[in-house]
LODOZA-790350 format. One record per residue (C-alpha): residue number from 0; residue in one letter; z, y, x. Coordinates in steps of 0.25 Angstrom, whole numbers, plus 5000, padded with zeros to 4 digits. Each point is the difference from the previous one (the first is absolute). Layout:
BEGIN
PT    n  res    up  north  east
PT  NUM    a     Z      Y     X
...
end
This chain:
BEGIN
PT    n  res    up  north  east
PT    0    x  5000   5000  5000
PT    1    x  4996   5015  5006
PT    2    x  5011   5010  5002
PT    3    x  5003   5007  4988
PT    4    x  4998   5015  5000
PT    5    x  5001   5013  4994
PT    6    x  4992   5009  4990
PT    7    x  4994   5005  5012
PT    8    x  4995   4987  5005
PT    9    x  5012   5001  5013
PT   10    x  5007   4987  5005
PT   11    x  5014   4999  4993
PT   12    x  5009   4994  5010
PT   13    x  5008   4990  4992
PT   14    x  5016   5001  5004
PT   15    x  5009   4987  5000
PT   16    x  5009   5008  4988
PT   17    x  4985   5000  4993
PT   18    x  5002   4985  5000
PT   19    x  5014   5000  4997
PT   20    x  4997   5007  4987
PT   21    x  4988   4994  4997
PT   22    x  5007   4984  5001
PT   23    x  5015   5006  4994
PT   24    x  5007   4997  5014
PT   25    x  5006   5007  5010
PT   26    x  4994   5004  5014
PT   27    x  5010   4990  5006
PT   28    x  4992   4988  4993
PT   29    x  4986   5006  5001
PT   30    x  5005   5000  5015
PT   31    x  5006   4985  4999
PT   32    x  4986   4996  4995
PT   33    x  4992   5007  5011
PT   34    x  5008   4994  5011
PT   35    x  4998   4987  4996
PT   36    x  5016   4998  4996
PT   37    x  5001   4985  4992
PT   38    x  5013   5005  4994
PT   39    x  4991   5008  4988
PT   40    x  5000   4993  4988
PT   41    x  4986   4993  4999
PT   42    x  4995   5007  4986
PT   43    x  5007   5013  5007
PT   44    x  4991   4999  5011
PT   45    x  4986   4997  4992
PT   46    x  5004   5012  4991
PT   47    x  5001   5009  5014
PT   48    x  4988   4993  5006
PT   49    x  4991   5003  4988
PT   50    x  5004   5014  4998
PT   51    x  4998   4999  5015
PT   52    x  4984   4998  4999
PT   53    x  4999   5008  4988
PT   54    x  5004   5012  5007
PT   55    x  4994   4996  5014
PT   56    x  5012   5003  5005
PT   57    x  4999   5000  5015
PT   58    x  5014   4999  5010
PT   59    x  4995   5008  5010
PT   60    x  5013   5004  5006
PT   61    x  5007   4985  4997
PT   62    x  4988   4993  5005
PT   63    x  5002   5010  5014
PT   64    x  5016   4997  5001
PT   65    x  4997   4986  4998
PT   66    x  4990   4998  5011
PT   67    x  5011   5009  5009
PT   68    x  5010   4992  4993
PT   69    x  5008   5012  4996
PT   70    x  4997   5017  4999
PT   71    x  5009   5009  5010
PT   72    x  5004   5005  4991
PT   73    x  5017   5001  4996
PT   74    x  5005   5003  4985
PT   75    x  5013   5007  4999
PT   76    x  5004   5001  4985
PT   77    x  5013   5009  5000
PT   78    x  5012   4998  4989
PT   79    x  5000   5015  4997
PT   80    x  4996   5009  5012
PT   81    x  5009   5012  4992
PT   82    x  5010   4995  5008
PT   83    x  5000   5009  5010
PT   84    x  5002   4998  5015
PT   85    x  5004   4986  5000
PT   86    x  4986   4995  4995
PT   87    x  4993   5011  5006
PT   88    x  5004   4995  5014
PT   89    x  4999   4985  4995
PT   90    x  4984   5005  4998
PT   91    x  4999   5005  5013
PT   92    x  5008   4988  5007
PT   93    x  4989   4992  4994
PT   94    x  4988   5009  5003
PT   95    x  5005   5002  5014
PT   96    x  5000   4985  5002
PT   97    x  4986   4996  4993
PT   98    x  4995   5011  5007
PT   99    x  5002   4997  5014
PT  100    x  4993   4984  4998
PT  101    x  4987   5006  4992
PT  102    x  5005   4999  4985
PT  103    x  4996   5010  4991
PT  104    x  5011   5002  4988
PT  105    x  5000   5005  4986
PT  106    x  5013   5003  4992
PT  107    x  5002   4999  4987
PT  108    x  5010   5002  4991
PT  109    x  5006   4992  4989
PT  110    x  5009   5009  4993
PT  111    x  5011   4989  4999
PT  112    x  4991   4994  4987
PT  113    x  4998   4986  5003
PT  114    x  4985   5002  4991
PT  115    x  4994   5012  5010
PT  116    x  5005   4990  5012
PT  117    x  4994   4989  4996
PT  118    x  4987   5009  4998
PT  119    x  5001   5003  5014
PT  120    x  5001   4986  5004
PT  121    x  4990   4995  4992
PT  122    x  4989   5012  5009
PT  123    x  5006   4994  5014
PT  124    x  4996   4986  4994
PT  125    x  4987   5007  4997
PT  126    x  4997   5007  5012
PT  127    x  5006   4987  5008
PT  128    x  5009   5010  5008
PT  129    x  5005   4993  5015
PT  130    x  5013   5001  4995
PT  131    x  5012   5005  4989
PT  132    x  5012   5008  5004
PT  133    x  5007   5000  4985
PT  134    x  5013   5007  4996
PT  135    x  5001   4992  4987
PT  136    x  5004   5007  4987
PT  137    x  5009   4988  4996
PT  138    x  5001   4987  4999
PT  139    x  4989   4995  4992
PT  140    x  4988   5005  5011
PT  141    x  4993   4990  5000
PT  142    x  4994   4998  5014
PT  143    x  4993   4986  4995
PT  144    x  4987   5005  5000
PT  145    x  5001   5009  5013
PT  146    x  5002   4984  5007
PT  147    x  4990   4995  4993
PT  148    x  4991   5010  5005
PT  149    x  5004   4995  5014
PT  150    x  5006   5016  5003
PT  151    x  5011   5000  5006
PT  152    x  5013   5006  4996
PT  153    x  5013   5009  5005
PT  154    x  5011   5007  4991
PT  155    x  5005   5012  5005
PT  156    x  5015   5006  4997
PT  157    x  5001   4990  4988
PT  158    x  5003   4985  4998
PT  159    x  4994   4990  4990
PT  160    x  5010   4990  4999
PT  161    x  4994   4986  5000
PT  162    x  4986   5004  5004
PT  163    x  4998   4995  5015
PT  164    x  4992   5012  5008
PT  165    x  5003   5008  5011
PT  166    x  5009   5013  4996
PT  167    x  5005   5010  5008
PT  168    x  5014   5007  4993
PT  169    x  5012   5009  5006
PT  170    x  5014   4996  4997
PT  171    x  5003   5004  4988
PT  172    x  5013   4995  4998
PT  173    x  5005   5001  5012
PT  174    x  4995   5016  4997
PT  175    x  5006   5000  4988
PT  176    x  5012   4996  5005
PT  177    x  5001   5007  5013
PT  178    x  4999   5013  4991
PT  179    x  5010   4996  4987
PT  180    x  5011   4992  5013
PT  181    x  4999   5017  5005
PT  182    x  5004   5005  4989
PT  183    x  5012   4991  4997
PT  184    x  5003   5004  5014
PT  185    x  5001   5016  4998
PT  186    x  5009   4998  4989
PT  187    x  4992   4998  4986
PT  188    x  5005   4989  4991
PT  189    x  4991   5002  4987
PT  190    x  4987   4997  5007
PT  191    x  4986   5002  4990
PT  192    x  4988   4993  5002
PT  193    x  4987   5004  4995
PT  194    x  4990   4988  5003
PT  195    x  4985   4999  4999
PT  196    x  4993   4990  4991
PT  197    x  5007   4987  5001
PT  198    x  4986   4991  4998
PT  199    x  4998   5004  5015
PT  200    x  5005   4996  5011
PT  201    x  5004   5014  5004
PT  202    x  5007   5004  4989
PT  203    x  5007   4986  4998
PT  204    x  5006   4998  5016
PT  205    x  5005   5014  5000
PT  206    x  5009   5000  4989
PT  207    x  5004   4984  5006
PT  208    x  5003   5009  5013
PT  209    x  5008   5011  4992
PT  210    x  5009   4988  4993
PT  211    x  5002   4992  5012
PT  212    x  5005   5013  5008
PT  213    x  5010   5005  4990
PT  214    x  5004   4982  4998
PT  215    x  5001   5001  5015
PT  216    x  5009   5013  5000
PT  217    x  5009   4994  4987
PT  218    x  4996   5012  4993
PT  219    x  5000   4994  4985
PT  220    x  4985   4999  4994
PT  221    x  4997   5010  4989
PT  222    x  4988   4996  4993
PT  223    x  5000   5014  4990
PT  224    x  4998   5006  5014
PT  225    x  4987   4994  5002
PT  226    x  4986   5006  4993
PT  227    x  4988   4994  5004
PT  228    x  4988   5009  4998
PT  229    x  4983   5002  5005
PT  230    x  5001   5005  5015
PT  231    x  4995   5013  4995
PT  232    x  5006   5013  4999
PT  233    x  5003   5001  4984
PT  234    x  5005   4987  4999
PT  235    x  5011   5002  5011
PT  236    x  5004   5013  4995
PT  237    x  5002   4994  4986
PT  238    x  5007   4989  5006
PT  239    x  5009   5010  5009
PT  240    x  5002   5010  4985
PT  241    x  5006   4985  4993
PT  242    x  5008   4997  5009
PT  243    x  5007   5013  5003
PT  244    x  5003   4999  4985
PT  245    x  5011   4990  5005
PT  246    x  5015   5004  5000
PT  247    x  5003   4999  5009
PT  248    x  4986   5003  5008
PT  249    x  4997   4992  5013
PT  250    x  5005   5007  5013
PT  251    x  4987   4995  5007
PT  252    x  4988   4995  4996
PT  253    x  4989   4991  5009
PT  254    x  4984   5002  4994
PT  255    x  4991   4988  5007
PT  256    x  4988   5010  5002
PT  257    x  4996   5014  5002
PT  258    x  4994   5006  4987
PT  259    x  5011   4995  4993
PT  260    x  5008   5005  5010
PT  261    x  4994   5013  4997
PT  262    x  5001   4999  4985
PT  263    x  5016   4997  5002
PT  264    x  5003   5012  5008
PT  265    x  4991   5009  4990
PT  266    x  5011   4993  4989
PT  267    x  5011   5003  5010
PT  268    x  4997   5016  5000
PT  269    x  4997   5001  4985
PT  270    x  5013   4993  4997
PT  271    x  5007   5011  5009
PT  272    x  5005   4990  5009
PT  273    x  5002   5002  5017
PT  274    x  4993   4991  5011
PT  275    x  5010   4993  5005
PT  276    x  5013   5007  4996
PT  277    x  4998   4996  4985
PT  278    x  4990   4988  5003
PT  279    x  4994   4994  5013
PT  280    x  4986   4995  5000
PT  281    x  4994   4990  5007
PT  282    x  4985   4998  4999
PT  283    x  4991   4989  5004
PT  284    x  4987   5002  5011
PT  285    x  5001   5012  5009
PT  286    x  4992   5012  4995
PT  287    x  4996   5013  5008
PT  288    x  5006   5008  4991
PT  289    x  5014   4994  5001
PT  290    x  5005   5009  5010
PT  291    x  4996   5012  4994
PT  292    x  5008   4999  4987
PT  293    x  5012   5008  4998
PT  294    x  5008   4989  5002
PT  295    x  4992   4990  5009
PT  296    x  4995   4987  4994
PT  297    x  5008   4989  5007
PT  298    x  4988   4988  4998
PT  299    x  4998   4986  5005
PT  300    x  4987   5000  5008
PT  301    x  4991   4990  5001
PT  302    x  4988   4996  5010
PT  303    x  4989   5004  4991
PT  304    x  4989   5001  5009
PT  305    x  5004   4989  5008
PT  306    x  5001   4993  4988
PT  307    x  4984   5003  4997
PT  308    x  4998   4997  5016
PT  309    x  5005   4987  4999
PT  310    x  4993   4996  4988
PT  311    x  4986   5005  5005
PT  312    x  5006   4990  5013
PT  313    x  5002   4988  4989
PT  314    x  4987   5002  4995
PT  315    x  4991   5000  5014
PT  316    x  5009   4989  5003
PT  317    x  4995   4991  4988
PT  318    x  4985   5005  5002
PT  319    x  5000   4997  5015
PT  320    x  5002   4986  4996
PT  321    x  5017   4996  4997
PT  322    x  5002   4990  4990
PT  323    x  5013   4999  5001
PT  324    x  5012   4999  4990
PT  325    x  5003   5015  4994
PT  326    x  5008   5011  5007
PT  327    x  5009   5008  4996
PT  328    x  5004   5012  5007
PT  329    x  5012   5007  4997
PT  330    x  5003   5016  5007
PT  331    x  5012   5005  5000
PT  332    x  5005   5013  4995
PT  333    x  5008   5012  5004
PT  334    x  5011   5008  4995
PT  335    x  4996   5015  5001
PT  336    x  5016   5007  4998
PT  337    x  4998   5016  4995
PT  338    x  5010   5007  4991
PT  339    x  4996   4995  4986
PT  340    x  5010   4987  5004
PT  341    x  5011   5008  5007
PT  342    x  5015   4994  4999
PT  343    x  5004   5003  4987
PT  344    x  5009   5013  5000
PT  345    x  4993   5005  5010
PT  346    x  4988   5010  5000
PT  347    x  4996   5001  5011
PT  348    x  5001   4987  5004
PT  349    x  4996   5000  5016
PT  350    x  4988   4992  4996
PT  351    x  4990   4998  5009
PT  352    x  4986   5000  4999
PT  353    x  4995   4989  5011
PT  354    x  4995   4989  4994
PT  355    x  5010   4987  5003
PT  356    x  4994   4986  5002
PT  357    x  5005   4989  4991
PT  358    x  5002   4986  5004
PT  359    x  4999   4991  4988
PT  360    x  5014   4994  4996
PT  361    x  5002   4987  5000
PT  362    x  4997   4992  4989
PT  363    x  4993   5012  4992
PT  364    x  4987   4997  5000
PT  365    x  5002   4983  5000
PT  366    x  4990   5000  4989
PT  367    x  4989   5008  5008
PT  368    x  4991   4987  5003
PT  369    x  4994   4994  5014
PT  370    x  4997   5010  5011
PT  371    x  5007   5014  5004
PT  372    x  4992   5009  5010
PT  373    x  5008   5012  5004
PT  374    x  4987   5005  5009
PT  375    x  4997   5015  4999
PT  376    x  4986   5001  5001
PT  377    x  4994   5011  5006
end
């Protein structure tokens, strides 16, 4: 059959999401089909390979990757890149390492909706991308069709329980801890925590840290005290309004990331409230504008560009032919002390602005799974 064409009489190049439309599949099976994959339903397959003809669809680009066995090309599909610094320099730990071996890189972000990521991994399947560097939305990605696409695969920042692929994570509650354990230590016994999404990996280790520090200290558990809220500003500063509701309110409150961190200390000053003498604050991922508050932002720092480096390092590894079991790499944090944590009745404080390195207690991270790498990358 010739190539169809337009009113004017021009080629119309035909796309594989013209085939996915055309057969009522998604770009992942037409894909599936074009490489050969047995693993497609056989009346699936006819479907796609008729439609296939009927449109003299022609896989250029697969056809190409195949013969090279893979494009050098890298996807990175990013949770939500509103995050701030921490994923701005996750990007560029990423880029930085693809770029010095040859790979070219496009980002894409997934807006923590699980439908719009798995969009995006559907068009890396389509464009037989070398390789994935995912921060998954939660724990129903589905990385299936990515493996049997034969792409290989490395989670950055978050886990998927259960799912056996290279991931590279910080701490989280060892972080968490080291944070919540400093309070406790300055003299605040009515301890908040404003947790991020509990379906990630994320959200759900960092308030386990904040439990286990305040267990550890035999400070009793108050679960009243514990809001669990988006990772964005709004939702932190709703949380941080509810629970200032309380009588009596919390002395301190530990936010397990940086917009909510925001949110909570917008909540603080509309609630007329001091940083610390009426409320310390610790926040989570170390931030640029932390020093510059006020009172300056006490945060738990993490590796984020090493994080994206070792990742990028991961993935070559896997291209350049490791076969071995999955990796996973776990970066330790830091504990960055300013005034929002001083010891309680104290103003000023004599905090101190250097960041202090954090050796991970023992025991708190017993769940983190096989291998630990405490490598800076440079």
């Amino acid at each position: 059959m010739p190539d169809p064409t337009d009113e004017q009489g021009e080629r119309v190049v035909t796309t594989i999401f013209d085939v996915a439309r055309a057969a009522g599949v998604s770009t992942s099976t037409v894909s599936r089909v074009v490489n050969g994959n047995e693993r497609v339903d056989p009346k699936l397959a006819a479907r796609v390979t008729r439609v296939v003809k009927e449109l003299s669809y022609r896989p250029n680009r697969v056809a190409r990757s195949l013969r090279l066995r893979h494009n050098r090309v890298w996807a990175l599909v990013i949770s939500d890149i509103r995050t701030g610094p921490f994923f701005a320099d996750v990007v560029r730990g990423v880029e930085d390492g693809a770029h010095e071996v040859g790979y070219p890189m496009f980002l894409c972000n997934a807006d923590e909706d699980p439908a719009k990521e798995a969009g995006y991994l559907q068009l890396a399947i389509a464009e037989n991308v070398a390789g994935v560097i995912l921060t998954p939305a939660g724990p129903a990605t589905d990385l299936g069709p990515l493996f049997d696409a034969g792409i290989r695969v490395v989670l950055a920042d978050r886990k998927l329980p259960g799912c056996p692929v290279d991931t590279v994570v910080a701490d989280n509650i060892a972080g968490a801890m080291q944070g919540v354990e400093h309070l406790v230590a300055n003299g605040y016994s009515r301890i908040a925590c404003i947790a991020g999404p509990l379906t990630v990996t994320t959200g759900s280790e960092r308030l386990s840290g904040y439990r286990m520090a305040l267990e550890r200290a035999g400070v009793a558990s108050d679960e009243s005290l514990v809001r669990v809220a988006d990772f964005r500003e709004q939702g932190g500063r709703e949380a941080m309004l509810e629970l200032l509701k309380q009588d009596p309110r919390p002395d301190a409150v530990f936010v397990s990331n940086n917009r909510m961190a925001a949110g909570a200390l917008q909540a603080i000053e509309e609630s007329g409230l001091a940083v610390p003498e009426e409320i310390a604050v610790v926040g989570y991922d170390e931030i640029s504008w932390a020093p510059l508050l006020r009172t300056e932002l006490t945060t738990v720092g993490q590796p984020a560009y090493d994080l994206g480096r070792e990742s990028a390092r991961l993935l070559l590894n896997r291209l350049s032919g490791y076969s071995g079991t999955p990796r996973t790499v776990v970066l330790p944090t830091s504990l960055n002390i300013r005034n929002s944590s001083a010891p309680k009745g104290r103003a000023d404080g004599g905090a101190c602005s250097r960041p202090q390195p954090f050796a991970p207690i023992a025991g708190a991270s017993s769940k983190q799974p096989q291998a630990r790498s405490r490598r800076r990358l440079r």
